[in-house]
Chimera marker file (.cmm) of the C-alpha trace (Angstrom):
<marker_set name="trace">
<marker id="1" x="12.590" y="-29.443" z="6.276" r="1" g="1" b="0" radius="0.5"/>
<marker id="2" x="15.497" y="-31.299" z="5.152" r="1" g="1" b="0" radius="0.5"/>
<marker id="3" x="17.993" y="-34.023" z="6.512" r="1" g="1" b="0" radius="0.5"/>
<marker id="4" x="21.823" y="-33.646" z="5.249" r="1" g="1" b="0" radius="0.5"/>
<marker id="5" x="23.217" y="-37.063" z="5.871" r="1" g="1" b="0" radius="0.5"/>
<marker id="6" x="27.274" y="-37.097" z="6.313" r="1" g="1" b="0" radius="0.5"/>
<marker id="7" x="26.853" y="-40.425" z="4.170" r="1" g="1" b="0" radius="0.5"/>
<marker id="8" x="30.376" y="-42.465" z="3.856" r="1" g="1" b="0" radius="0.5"/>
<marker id="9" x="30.301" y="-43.974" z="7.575" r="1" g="1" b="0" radius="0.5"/>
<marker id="10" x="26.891" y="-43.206" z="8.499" r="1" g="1" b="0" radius="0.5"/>
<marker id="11" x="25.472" y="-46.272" z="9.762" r="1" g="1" b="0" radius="0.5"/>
<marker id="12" x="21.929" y="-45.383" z="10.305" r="1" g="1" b="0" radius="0.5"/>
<marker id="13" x="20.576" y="-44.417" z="6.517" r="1" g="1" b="0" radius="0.5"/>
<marker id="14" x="17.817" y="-46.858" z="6.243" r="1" g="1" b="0" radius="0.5"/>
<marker id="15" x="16.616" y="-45.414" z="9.285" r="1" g="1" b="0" radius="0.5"/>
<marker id="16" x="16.785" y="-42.033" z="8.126" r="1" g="1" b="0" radius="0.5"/>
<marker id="17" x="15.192" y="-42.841" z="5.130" r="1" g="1" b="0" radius="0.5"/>
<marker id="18" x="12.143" y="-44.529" z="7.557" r="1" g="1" b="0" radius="0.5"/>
<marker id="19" x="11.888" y="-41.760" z="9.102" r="1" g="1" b="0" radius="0.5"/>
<marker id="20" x="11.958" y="-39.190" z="6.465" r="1" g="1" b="0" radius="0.5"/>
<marker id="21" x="9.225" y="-40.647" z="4.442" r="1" g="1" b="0" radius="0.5"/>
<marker id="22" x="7.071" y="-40.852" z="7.904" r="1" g="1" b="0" radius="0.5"/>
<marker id="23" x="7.561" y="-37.049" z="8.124" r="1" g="1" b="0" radius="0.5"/>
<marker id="24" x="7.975" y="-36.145" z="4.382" r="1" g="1" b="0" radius="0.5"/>
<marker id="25" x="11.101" y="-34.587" z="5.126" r="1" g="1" b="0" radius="0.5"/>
<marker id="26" x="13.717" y="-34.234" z="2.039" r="1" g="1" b="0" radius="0.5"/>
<marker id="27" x="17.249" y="-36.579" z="2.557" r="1" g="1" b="0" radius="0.5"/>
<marker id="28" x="20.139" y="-35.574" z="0.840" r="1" g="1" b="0" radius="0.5"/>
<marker id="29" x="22.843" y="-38.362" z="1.301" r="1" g="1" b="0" radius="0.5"/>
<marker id="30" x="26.131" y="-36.443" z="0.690" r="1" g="1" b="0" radius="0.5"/>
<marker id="31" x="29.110" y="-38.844" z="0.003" r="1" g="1" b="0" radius="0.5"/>
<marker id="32" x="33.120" y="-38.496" z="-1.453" r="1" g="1" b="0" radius="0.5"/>
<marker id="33" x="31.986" y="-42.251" z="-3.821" r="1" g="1" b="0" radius="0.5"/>
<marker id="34" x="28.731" y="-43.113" z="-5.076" r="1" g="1" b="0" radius="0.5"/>
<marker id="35" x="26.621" y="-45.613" z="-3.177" r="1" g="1" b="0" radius="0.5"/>
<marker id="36" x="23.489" y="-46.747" z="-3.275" r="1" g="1" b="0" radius="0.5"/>
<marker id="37" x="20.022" y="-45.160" z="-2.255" r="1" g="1" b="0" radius="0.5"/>
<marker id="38" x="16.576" y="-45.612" z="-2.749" r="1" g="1" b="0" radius="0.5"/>
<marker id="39" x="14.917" y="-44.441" z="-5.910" r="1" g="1" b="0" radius="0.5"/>
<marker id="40" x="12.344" y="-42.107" z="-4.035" r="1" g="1" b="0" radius="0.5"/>
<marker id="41" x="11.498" y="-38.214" z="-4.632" r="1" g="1" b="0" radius="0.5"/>
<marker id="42" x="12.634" y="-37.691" z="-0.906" r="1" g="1" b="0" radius="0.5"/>
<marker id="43" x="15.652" y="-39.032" z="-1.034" r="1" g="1" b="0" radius="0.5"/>
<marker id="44" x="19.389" y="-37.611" z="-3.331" r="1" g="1" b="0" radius="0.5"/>
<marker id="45" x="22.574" y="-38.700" z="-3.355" r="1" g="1" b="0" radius="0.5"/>
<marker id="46" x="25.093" y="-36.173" z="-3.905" r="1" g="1" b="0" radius="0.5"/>
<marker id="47" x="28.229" y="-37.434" z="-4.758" r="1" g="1" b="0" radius="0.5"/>
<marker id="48" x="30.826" y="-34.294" z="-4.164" r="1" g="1" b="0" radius="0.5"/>
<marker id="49" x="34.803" y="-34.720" z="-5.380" r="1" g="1" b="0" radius="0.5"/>
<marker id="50" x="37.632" y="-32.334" z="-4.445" r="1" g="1" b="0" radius="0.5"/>
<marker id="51" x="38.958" y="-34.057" z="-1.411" r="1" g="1" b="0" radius="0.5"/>
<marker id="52" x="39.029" y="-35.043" z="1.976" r="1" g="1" b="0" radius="0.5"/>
<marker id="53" x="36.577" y="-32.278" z="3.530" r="1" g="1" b="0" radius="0.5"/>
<marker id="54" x="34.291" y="-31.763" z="0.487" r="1" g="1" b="0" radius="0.5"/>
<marker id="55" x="31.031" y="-33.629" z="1.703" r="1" g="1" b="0" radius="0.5"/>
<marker id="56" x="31.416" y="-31.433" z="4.701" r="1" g="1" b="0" radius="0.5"/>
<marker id="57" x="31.716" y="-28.495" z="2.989" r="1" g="1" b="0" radius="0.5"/>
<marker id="58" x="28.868" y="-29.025" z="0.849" r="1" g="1" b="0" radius="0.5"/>
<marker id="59" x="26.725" y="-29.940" z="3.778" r="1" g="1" b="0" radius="0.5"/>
<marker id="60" x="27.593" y="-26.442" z="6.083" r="1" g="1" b="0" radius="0.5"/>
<marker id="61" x="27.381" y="-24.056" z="3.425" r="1" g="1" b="0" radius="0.5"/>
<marker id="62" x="23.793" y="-25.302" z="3.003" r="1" g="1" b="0" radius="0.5"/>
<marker id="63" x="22.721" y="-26.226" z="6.341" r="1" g="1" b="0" radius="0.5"/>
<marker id="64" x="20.170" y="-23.867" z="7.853" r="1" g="1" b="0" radius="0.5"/>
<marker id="65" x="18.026" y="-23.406" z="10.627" r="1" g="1" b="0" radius="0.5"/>
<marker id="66" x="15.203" y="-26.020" z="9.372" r="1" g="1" b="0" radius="0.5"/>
<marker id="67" x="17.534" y="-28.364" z="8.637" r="1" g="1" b="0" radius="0.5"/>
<marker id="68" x="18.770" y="-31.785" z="11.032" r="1" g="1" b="0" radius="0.5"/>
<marker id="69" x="22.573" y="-32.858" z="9.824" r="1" g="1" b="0" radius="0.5"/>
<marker id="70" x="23.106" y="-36.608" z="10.534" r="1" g="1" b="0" radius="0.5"/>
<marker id="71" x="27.277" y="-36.770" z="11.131" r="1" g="1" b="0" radius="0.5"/>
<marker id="72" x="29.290" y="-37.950" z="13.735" r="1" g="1" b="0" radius="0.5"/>
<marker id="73" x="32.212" y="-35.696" z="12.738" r="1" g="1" b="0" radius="0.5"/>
<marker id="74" x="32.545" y="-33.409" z="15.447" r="1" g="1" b="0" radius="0.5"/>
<marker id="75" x="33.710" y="-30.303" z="13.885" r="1" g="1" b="0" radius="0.5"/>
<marker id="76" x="30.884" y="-30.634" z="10.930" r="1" g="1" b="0" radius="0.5"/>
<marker id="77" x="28.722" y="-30.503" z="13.771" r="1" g="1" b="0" radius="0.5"/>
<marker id="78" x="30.186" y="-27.110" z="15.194" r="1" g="1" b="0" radius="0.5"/>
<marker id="79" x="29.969" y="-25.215" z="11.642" r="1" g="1" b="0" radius="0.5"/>
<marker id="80" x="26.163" y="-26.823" z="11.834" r="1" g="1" b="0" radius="0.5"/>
<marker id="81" x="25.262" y="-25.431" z="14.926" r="1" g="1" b="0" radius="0.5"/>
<marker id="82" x="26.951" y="-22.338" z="14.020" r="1" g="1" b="0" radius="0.5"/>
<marker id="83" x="23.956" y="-21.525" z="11.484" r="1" g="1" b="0" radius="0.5"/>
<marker id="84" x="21.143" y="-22.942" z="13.542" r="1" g="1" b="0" radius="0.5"/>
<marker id="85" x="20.832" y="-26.547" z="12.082" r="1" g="1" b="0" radius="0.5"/>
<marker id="86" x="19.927" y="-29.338" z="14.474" r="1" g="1" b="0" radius="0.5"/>
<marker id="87" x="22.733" y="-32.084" z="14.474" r="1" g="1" b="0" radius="0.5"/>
<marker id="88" x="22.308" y="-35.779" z="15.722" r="1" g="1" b="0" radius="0.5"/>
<marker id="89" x="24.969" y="-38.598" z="16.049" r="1" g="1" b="0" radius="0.5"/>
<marker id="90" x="23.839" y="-42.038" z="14.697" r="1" g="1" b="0" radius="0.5"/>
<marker id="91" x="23.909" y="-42.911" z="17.848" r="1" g="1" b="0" radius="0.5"/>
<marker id="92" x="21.495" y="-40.169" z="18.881" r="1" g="1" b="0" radius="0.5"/>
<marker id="93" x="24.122" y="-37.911" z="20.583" r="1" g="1" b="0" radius="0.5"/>
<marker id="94" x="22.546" y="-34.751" z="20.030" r="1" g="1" b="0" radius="0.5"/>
<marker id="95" x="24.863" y="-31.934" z="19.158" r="1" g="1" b="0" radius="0.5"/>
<marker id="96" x="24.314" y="-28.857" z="21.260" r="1" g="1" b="0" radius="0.5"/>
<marker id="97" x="26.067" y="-25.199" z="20.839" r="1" g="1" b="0" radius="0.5"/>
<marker id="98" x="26.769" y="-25.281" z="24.905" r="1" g="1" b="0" radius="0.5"/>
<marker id="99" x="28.324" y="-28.735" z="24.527" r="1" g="1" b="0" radius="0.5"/>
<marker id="100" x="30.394" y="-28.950" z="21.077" r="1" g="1" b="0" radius="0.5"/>
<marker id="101" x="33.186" y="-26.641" z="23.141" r="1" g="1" b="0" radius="0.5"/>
<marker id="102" x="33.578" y="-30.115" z="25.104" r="1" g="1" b="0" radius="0.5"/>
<marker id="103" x="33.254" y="-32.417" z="22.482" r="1" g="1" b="0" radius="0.5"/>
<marker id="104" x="36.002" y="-30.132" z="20.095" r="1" g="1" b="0" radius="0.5"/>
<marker id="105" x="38.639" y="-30.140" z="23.037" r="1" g="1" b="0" radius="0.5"/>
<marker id="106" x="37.595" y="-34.053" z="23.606" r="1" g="1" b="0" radius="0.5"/>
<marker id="107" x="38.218" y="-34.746" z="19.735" r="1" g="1" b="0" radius="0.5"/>
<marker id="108" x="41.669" y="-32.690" z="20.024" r="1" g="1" b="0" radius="0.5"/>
<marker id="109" x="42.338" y="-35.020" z="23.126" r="1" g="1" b="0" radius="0.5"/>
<marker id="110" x="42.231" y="-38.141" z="21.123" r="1" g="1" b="0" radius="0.5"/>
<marker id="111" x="43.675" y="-37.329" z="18.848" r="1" g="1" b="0" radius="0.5"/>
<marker id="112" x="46.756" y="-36.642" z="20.907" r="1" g="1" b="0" radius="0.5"/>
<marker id="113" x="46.581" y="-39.846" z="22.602" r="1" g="1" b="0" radius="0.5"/>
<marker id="114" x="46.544" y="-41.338" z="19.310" r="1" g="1" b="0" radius="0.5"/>
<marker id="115" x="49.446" y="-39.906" z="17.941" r="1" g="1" b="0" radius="0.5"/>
<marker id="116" x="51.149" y="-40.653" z="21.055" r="1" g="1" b="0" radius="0.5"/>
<marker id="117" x="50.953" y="-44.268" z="20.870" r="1" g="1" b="0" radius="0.5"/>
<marker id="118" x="48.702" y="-44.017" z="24.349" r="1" g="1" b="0" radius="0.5"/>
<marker id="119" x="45.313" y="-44.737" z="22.850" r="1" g="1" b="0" radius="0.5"/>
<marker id="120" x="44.129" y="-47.064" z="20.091" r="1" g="1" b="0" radius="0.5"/>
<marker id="121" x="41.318" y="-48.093" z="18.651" r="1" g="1" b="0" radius="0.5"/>
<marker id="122" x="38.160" y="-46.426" z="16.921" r="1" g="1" b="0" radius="0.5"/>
<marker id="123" x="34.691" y="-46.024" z="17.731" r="1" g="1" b="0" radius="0.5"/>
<marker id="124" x="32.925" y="-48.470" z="20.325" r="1" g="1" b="0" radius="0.5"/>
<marker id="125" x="30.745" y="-50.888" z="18.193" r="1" g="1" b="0" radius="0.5"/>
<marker id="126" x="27.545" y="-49.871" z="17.271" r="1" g="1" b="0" radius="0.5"/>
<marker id="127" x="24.874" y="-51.270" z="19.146" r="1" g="1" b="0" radius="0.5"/>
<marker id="128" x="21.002" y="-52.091" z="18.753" r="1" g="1" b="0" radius="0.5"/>
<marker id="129" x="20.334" y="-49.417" z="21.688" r="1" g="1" b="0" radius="0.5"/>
<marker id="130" x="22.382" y="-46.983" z="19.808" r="1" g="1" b="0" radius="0.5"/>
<marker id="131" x="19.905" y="-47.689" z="15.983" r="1" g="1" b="0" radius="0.5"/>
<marker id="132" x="17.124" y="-47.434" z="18.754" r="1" g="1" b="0" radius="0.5"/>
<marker id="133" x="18.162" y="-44.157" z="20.319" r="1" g="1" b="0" radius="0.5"/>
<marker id="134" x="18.738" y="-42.762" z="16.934" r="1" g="1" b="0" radius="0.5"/>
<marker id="135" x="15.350" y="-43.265" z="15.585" r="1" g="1" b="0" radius="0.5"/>
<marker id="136" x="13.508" y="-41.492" z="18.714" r="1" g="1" b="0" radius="0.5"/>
<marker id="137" x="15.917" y="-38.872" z="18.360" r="1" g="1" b="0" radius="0.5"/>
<marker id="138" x="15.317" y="-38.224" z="15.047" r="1" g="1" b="0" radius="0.5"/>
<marker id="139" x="11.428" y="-38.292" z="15.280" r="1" g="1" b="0" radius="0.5"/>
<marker id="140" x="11.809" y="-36.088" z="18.001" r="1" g="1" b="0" radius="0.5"/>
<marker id="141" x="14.079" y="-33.757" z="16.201" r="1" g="1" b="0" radius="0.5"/>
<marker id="142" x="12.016" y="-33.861" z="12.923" r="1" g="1" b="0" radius="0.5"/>
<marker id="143" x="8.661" y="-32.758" z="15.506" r="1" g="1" b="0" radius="0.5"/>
<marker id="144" x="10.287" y="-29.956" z="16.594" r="1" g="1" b="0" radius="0.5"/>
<marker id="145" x="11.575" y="-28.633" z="13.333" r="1" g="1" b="0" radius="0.5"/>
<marker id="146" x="7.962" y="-29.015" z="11.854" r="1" g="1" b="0" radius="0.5"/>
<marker id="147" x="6.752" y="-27.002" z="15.281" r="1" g="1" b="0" radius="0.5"/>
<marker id="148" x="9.424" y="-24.109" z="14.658" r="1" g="1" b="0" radius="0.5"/>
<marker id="149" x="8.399" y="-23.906" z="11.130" r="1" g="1" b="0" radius="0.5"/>
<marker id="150" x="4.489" y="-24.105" z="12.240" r="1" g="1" b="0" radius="0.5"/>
<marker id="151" x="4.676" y="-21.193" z="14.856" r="1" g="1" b="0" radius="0.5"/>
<marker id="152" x="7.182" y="-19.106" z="11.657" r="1" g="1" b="0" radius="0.5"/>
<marker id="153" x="3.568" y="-19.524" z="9.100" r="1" g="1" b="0" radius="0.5"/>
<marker id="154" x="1.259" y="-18.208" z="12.295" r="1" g="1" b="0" radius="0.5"/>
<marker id="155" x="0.032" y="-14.587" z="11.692" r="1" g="1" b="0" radius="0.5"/>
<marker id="156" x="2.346" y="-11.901" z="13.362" r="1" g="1" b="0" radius="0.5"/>
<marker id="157" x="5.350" y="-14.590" z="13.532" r="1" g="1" b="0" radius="0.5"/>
<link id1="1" id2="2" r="1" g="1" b="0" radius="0.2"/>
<link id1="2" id2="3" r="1" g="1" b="0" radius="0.2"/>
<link id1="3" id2="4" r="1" g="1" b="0" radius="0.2"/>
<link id1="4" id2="5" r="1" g="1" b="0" radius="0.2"/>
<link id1="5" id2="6" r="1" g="1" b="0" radius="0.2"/>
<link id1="6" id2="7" r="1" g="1" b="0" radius="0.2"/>
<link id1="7" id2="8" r="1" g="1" b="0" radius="0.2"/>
<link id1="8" id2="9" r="1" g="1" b="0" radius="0.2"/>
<link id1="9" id2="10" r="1" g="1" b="0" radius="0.2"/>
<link id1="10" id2="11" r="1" g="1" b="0" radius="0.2"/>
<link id1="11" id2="12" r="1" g="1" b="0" radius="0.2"/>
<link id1="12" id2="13" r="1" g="1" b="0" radius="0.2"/>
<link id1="13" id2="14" r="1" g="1" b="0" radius="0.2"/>
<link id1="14" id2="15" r="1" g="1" b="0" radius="0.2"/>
<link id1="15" id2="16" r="1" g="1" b="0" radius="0.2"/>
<link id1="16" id2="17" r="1" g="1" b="0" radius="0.2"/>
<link id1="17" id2="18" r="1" g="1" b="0" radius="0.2"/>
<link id1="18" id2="19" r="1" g="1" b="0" radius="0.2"/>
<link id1="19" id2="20" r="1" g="1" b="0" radius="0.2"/>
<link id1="20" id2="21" r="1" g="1" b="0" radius="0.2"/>
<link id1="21" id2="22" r="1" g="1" b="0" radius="0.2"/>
<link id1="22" id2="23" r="1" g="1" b="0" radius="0.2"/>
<link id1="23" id2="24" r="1" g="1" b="0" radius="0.2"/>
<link id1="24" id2="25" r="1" g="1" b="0" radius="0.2"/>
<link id1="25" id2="26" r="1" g="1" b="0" radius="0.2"/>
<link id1="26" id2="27" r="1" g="1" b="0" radius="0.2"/>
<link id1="27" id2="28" r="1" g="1" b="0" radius="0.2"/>
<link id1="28" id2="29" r="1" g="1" b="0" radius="0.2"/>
<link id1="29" id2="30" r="1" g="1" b="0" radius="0.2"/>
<link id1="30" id2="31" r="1" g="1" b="0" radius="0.2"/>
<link id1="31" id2="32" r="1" g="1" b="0" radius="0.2"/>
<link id1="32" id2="33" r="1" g="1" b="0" radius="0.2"/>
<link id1="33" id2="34" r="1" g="1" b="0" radius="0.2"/>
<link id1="34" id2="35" r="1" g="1" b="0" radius="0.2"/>
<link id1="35" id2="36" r="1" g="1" b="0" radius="0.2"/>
<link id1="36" id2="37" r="1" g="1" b="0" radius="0.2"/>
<link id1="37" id2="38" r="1" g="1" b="0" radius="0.2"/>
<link id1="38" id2="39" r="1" g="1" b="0" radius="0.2"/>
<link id1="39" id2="40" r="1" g="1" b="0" radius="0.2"/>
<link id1="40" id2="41" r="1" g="1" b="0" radius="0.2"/>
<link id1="41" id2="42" r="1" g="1" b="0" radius="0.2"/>
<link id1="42" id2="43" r="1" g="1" b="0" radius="0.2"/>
<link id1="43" id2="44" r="1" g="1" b="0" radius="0.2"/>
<link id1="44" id2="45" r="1" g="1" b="0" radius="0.2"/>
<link id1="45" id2="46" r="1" g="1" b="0" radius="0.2"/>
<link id1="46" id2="47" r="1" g="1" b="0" radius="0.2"/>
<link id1="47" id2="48" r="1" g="1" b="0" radius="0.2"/>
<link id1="48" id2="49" r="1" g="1" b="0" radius="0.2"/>
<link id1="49" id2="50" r="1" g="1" b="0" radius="0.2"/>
<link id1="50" id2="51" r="1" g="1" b="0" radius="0.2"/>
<link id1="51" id2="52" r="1" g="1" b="0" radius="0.2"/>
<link id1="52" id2="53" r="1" g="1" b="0" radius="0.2"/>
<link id1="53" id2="54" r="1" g="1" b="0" radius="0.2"/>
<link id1="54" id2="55" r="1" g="1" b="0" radius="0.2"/>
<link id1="55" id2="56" r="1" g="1" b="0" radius="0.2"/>
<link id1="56" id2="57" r="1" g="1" b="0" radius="0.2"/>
<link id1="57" id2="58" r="1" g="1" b="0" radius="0.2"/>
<link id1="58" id2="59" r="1" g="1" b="0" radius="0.2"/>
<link id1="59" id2="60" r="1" g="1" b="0" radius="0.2"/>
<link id1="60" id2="61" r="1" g="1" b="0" radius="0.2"/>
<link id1="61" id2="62" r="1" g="1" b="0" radius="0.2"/>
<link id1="62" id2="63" r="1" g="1" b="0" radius="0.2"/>
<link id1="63" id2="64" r="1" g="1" b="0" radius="0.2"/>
<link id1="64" id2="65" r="1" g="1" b="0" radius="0.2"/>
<link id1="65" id2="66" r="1" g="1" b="0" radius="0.2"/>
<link id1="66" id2="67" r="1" g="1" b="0" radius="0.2"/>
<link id1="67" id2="68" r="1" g="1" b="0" radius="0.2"/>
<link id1="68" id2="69" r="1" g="1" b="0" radius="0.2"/>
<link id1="69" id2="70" r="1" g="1" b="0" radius="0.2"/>
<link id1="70" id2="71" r="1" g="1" b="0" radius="0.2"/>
<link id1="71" id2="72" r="1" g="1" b="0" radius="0.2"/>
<link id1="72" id2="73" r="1" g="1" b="0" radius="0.2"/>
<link id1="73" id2="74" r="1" g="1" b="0" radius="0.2"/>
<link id1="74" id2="75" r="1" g="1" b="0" radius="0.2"/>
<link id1="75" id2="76" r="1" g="1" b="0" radius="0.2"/>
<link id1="76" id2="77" r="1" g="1" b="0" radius="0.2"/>
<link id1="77" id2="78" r="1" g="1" b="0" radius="0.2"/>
<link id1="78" id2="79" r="1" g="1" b="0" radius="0.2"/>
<link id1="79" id2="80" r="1" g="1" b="0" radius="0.2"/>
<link id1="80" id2="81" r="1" g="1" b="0" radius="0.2"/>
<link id1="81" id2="82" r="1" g="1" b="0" radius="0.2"/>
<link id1="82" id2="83" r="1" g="1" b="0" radius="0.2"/>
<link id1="83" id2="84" r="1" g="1" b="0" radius="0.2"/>
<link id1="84" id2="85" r="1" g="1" b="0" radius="0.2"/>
<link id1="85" id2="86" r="1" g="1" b="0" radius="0.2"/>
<link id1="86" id2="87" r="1" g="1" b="0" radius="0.2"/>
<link id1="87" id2="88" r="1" g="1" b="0" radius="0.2"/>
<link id1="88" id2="89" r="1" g="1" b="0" radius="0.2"/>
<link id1="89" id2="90" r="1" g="1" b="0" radius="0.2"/>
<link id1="90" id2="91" r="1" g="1" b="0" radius="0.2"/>
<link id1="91" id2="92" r="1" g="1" b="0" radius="0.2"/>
<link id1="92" id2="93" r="1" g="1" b="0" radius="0.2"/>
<link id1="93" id2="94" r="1" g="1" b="0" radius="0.2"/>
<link id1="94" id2="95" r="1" g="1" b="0" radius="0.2"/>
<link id1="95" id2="96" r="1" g="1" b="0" radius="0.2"/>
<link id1="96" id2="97" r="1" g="1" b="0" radius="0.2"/>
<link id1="97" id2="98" r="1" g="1" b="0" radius="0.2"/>
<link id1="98" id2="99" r="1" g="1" b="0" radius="0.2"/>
<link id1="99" id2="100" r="1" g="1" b="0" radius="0.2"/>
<link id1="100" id2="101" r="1" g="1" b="0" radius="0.2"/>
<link id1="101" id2="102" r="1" g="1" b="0" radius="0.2"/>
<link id1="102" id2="103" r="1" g="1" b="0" radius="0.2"/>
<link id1="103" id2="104" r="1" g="1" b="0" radius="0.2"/>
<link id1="104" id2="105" r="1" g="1" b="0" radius="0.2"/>
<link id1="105" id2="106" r="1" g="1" b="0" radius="0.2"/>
<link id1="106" id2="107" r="1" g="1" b="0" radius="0.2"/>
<link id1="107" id2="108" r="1" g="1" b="0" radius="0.2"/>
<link id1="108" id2="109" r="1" g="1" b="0" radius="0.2"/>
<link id1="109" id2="110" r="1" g="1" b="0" radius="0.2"/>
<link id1="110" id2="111" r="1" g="1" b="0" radius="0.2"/>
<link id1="111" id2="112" r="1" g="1" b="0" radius="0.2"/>
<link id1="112" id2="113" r="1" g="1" b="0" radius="0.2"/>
<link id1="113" id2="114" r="1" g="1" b="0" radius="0.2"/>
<link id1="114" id2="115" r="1" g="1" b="0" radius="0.2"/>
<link id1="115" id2="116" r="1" g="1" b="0" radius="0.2"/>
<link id1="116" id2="117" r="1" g="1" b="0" radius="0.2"/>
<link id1="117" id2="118" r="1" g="1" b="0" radius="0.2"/>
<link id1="118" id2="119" r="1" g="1" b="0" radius="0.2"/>
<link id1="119" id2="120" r="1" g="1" b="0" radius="0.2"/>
<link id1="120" id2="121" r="1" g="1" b="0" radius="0.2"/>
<link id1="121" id2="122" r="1" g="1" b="0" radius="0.2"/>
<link id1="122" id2="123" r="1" g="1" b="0" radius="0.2"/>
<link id1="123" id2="124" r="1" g="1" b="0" radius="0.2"/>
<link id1="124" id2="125" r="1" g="1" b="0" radius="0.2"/>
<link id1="125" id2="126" r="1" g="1" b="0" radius="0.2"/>
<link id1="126" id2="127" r="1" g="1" b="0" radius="0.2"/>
<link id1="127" id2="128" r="1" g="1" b="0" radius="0.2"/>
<link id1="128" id2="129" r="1" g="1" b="0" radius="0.2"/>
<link id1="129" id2="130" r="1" g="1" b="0" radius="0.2"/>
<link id1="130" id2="131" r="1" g="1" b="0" radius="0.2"/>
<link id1="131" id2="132" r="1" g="1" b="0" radius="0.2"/>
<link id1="132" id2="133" r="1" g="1" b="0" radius="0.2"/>
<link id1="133" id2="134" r="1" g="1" b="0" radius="0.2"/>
<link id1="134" id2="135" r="1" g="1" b="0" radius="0.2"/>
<link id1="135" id2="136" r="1" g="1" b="0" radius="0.2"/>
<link id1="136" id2="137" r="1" g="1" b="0" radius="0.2"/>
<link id1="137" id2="138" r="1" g="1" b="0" radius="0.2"/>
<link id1="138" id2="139" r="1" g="1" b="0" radius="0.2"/>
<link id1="139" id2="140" r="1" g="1" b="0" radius="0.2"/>
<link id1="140" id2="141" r="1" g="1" b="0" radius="0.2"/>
<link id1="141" id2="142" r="1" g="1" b="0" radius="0.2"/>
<link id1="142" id2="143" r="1" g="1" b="0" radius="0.2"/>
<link id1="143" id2="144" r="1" g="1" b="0" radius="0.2"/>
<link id1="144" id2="145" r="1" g="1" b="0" radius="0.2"/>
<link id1="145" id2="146" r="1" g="1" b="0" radius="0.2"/>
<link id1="146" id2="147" r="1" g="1" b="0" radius="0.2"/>
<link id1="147" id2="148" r="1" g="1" b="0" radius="0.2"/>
<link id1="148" id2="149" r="1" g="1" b="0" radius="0.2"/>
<link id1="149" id2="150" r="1" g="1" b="0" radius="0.2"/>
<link id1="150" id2="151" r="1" g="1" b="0" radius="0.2"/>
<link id1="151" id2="152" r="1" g="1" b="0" radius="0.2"/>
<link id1="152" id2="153" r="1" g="1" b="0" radius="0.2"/>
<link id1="153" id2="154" r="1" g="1" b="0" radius="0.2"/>
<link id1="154" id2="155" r="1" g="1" b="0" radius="0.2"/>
<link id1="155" id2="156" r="1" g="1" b="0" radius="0.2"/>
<link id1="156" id2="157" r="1" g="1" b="0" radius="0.2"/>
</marker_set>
């Protein structure tokens, strides 16, 4: 069980790394610059080069179906799902393979709007409710993982 942590805006690490040592999962912190992170067996920081995608891409091609992918870049998400990983927000949006079609044509929206000149801004500020839903989403998320992989080690799985 692993968490693969779209590190350069992520707001919620500390809270990952909480929760990862409460559940013994493995954190890999995948960032374009090097940053700090705690000195712990559990956690890595992998610093990847090569360009503007390249922590993505080193995050789907090793995302699998035991693993939770911490990112709030929607089409990360959609190559995550695509493989069977469980993906959260940091603010506990949880990524779903009948709702990323929504969330894709929402991004490409925005986008739009953006270019346009008809819509400014970024992201709405990140809240204490949003740190909050987070961490009971990712306890939650981190359960059922360890239940999936529990029922896979039960004879005639």
């Amino acid at each position: 069980m692993r968490i693969l942590v779209d590190a350069d805006a992520c707001p919620v690490k500390e809270e990952i790394y909480r929760v990862a040592r409460r559940h013994s999962a493995r954190v890999f912190v995948v960032s374009n610059a090097p940053m700090f992170v705690p000195k712990e067996d559990l956690i890595e920081l992998v610093v990847v080069r090569g360009g503007f995608d390249a922590a993505d891409d080193w995050i789907a091609d090793r995302a699998g179906d035991t693993d939770v992918v911490i990112t709030s870049d929607i089409p990360l998400a959609e190559r995550c799902l695509k493989v069977s990983a469980r993906v959260l927000g940091p603010t506990g949006r949880v990524f779903t393979e009948d709702a990323i079609g929504d969330a894709m044509a929402t991004r490409a929206l925005h986008d739009m709007l953006r270019q346009s000149g008809e819509f400014g801004g970024g992201p709405k500020p990140f809240t204490k409710t949003d740190r909050s839903k987070f961490l009971s989403k990712l306890d939650e998320t981190l359960h059922a993982v360890r239940k999936q992989m529990g029922k896979r080690q039960q004879p005639g799985s």
